[in-house]
Backbone bond lengths (Angstrom), bond angles and torsions (degrees), N, CA, C in turn:
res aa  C-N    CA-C-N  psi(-1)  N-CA   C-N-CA  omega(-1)  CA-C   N-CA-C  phi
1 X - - - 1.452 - - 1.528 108.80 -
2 X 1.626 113.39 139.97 1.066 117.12 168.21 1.443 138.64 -86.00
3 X 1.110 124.46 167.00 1.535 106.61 -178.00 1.680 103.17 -115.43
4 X 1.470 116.26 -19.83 1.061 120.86 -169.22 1.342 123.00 -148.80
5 X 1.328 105.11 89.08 1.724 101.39 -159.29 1.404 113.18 -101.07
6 X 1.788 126.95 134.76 1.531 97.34 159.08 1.442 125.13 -109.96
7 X 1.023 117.78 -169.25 1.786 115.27 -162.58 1.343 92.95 -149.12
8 X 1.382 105.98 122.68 1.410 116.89 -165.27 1.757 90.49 -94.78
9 X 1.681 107.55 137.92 1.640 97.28 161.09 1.553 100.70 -134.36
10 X 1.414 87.84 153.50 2.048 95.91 161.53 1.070 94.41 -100.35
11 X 1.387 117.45 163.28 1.632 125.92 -174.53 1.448 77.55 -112.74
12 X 1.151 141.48 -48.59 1.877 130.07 -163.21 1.902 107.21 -54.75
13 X 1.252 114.69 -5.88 1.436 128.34 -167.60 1.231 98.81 -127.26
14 X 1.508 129.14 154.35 1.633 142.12 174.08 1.638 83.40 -63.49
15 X 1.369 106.29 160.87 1.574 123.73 145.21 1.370 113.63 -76.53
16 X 1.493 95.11 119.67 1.670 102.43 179.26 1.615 126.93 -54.46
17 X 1.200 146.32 103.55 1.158 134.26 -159.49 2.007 95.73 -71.40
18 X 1.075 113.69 -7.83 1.425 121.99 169.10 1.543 128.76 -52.64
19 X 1.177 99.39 -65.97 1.305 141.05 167.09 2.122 105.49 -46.44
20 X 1.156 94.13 -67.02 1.625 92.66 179.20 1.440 107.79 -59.47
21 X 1.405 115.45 -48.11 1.549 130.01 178.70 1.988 94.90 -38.57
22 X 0.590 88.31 -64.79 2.278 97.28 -151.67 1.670 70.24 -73.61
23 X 0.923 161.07 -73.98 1.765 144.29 -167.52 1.548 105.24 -58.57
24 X 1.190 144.56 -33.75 1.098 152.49 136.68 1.615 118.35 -6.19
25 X 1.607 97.33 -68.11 1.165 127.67 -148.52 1.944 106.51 -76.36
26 X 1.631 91.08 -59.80 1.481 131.24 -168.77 1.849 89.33 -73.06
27 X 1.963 123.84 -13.48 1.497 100.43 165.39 1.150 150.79 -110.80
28 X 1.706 121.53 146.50 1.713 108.84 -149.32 1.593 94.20 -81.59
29 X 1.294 93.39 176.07 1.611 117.42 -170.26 1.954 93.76 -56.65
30 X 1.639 119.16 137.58 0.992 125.44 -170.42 1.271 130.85 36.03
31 X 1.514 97.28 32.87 1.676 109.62 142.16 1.448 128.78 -46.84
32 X 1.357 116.08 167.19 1.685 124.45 136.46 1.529 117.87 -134.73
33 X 1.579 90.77 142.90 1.336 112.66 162.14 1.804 129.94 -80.79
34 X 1.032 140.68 117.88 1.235 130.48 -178.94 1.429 110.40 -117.71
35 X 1.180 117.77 130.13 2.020 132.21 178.74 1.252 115.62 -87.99
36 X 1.123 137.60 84.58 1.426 140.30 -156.63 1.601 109.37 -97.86
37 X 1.046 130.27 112.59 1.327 129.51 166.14 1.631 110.08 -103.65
38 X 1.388 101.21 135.53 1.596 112.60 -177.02 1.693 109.41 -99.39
39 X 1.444 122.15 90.30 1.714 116.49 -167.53 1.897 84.00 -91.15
40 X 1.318 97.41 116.35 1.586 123.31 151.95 1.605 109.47 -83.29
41 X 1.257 89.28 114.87 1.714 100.65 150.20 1.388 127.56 -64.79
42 X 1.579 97.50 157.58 1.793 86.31 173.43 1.464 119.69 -85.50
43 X 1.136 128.53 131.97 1.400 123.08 -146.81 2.082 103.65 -102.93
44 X 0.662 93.67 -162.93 2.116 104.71 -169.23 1.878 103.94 -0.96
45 X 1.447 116.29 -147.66 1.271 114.74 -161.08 1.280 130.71 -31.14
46 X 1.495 116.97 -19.62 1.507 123.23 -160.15 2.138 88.96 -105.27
47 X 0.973 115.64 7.08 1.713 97.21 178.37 1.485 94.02 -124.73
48 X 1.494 134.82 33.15 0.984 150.60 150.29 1.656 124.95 -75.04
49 X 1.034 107.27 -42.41 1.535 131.70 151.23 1.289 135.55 -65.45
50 X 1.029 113.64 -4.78 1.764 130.57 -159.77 1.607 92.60 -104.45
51 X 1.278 117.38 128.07 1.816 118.27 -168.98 1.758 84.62 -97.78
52 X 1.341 100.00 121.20 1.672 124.95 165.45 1.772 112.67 -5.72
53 X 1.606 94.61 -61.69 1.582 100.26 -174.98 1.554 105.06 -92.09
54 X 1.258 132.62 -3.66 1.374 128.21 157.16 1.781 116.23 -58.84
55 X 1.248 102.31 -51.27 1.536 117.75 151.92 1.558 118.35 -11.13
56 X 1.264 89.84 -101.84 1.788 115.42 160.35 1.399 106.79 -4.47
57 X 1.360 93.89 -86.49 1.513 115.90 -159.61 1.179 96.44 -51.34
58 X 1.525 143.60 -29.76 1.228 127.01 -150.89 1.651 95.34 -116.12
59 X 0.966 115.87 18.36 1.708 137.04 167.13 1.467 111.71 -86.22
60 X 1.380 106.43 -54.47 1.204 141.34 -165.43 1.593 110.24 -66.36
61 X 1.304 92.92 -64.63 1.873 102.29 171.40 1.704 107.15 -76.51
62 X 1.167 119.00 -13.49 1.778 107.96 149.47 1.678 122.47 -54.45
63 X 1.515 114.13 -61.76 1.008 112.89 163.04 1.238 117.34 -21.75
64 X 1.762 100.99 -92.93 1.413 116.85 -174.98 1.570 130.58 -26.52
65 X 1.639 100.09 -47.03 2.088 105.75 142.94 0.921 135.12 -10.25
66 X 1.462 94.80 -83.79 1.475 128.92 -169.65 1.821 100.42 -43.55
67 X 1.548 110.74 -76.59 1.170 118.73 -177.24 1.479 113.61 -46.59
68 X 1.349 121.45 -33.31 1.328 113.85 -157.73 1.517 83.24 -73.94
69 X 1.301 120.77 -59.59 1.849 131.65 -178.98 1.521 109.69 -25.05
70 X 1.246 96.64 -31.14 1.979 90.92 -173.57 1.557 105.81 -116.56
71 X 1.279 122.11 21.23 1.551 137.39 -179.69 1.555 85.51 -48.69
72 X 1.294 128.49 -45.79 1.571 117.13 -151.07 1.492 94.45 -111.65
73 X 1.502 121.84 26.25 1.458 113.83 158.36 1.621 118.82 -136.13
74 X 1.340 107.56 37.76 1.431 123.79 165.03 1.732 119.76 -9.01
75 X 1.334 121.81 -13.24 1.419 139.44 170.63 1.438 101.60 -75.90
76 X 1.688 117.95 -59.26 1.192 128.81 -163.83 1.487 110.85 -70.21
77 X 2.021 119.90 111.66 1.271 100.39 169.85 1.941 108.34 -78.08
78 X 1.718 91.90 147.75 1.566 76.21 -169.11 2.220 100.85 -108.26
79 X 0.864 113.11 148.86 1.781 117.10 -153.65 1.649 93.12 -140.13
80 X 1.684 102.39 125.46 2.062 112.94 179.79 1.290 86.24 -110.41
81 X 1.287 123.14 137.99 1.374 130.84 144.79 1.472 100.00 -128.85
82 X 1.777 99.65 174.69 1.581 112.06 -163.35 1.740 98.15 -137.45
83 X 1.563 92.35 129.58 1.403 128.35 -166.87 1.316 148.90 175.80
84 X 1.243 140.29 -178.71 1.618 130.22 136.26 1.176 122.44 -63.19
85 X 1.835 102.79 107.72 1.678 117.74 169.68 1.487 126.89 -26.81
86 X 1.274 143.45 -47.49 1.290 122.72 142.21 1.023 132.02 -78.32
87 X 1.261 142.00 -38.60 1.402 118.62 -176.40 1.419 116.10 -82.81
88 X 1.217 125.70 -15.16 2.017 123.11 136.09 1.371 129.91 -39.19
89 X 1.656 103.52 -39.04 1.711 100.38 171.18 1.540 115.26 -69.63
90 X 1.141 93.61 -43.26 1.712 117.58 175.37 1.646 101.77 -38.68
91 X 1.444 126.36 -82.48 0.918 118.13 -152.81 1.150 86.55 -86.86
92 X 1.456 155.58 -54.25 1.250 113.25 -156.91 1.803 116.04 -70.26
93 X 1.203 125.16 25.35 1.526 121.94 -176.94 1.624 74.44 -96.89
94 X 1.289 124.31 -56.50 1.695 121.40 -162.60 1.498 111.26 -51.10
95 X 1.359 111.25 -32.37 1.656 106.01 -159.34 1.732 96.05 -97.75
96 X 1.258 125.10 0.00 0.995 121.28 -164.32 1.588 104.99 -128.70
97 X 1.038 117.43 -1.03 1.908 122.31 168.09 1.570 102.76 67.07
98 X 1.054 93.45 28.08 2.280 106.63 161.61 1.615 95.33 -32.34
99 X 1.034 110.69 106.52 2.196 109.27 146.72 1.676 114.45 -54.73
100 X 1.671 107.18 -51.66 1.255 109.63 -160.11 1.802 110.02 -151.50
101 X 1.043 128.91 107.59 1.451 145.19 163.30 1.527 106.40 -59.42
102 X 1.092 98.02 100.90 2.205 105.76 156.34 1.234 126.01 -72.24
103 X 1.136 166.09 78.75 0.967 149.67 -154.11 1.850 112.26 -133.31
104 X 1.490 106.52 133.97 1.407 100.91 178.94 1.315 125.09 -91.22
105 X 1.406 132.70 147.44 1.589 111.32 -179.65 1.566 104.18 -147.89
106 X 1.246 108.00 140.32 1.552 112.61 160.59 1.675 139.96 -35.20
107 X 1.087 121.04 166.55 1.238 111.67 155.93 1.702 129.44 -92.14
108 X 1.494 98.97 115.36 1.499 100.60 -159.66 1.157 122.32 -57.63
109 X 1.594 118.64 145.04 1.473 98.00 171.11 1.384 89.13 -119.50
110 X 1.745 92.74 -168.62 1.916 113.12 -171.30 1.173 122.96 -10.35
111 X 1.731 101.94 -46.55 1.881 118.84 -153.64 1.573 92.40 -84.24
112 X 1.295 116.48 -34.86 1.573 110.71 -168.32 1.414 108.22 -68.93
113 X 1.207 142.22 -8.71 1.557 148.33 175.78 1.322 103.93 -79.56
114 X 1.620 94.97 -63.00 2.177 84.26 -178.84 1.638 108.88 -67.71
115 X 1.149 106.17 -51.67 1.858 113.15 -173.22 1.812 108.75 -70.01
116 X 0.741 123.77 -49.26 1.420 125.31 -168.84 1.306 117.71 88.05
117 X 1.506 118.10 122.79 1.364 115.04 170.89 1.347 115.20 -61.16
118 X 1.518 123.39 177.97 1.379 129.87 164.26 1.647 106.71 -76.72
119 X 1.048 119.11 -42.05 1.433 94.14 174.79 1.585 123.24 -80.44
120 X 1.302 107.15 -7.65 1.552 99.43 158.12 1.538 137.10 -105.60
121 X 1.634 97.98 14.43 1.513 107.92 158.60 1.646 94.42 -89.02
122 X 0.836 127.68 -18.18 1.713 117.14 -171.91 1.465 111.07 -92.48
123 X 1.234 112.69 -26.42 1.827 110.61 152.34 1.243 114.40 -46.68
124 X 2.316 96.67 -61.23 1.324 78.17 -153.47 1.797 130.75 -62.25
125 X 1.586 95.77 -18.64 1.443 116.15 -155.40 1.884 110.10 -97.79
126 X 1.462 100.22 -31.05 1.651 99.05 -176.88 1.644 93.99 -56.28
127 X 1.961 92.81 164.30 1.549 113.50 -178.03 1.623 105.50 -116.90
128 X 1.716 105.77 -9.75 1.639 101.54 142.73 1.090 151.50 -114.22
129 X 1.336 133.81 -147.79 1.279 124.68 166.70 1.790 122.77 -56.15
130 X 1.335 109.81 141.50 1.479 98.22 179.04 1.665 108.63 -136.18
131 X 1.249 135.62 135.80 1.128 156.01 -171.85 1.308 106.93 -91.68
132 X 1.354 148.07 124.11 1.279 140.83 145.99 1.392 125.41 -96.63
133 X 1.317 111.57 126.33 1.688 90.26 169.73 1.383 97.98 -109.89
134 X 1.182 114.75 153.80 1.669 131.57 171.13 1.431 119.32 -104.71
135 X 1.374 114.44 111.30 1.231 105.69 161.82 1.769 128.21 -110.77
136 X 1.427 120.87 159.36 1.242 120.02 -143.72 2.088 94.48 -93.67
């Protein structure tokens, strides 16, 4: 049992009711759960164009997502930070004494062997436990 689990979400995807389930499942009595969404910016020539408070706002209505997404999991605190999707999960499991990372992932194809998915840079690299769920 964990004491401190996180639960990785994309907001471009439903929240897996899967995913909460096995963090759910896998937590000990007076645990927490945390819902972490990673909002990436658009990075070199193309965030040159992006008007400052367009930015914002579109930070902002991530949040607002996020929360609405976990309206029906009042257990789950849900937390946006801004970055690269794995190595953001990464460290914030480190700075924050994570027991156990949930994370959902596809079925890989070709590109995910040479490139690496995000959930399998977060295998390879987390220093705790990590959960995968697979979906088909």
């Amino acid at each position: 049992m964990y004491h401190k689990i996180l639960v990785t979400l994309a907001l471009d995807h439903d929240v897996s009711p899967q995913t909460l389930k096995i963090a759910e499942t896998l937590l000990a009595d007076g645990g927490e759960i945390i819902g972490l969404h990673v909002y990436e910016a658009l990075e070199g020539s193309a965030s040159a164009y992006l008007d400052a408070d367009v930015v914002k706002q579109a930070y902002k209505n991530a949040g607002l997502l996020l929360a609405e997404k976990l309206a029906d999991a009042p257990h789950v605190t849900p937390k946006l930070v801004k970055g690269h999707s794995a190595r953001t999960i990464i460290d914030y499991a480190n700075e924050h004494d994570i027991d156990c990372i949930v994370i959902g992932s596809h079925k890989p194809g070709l590109s995910d062997y040479f490139l690496g998915s995000t959930a399998s840079r977060v295998v390879r690299h987390a220093k705790c436990a990590v959960h995968v769920q697979r979906t088909r």
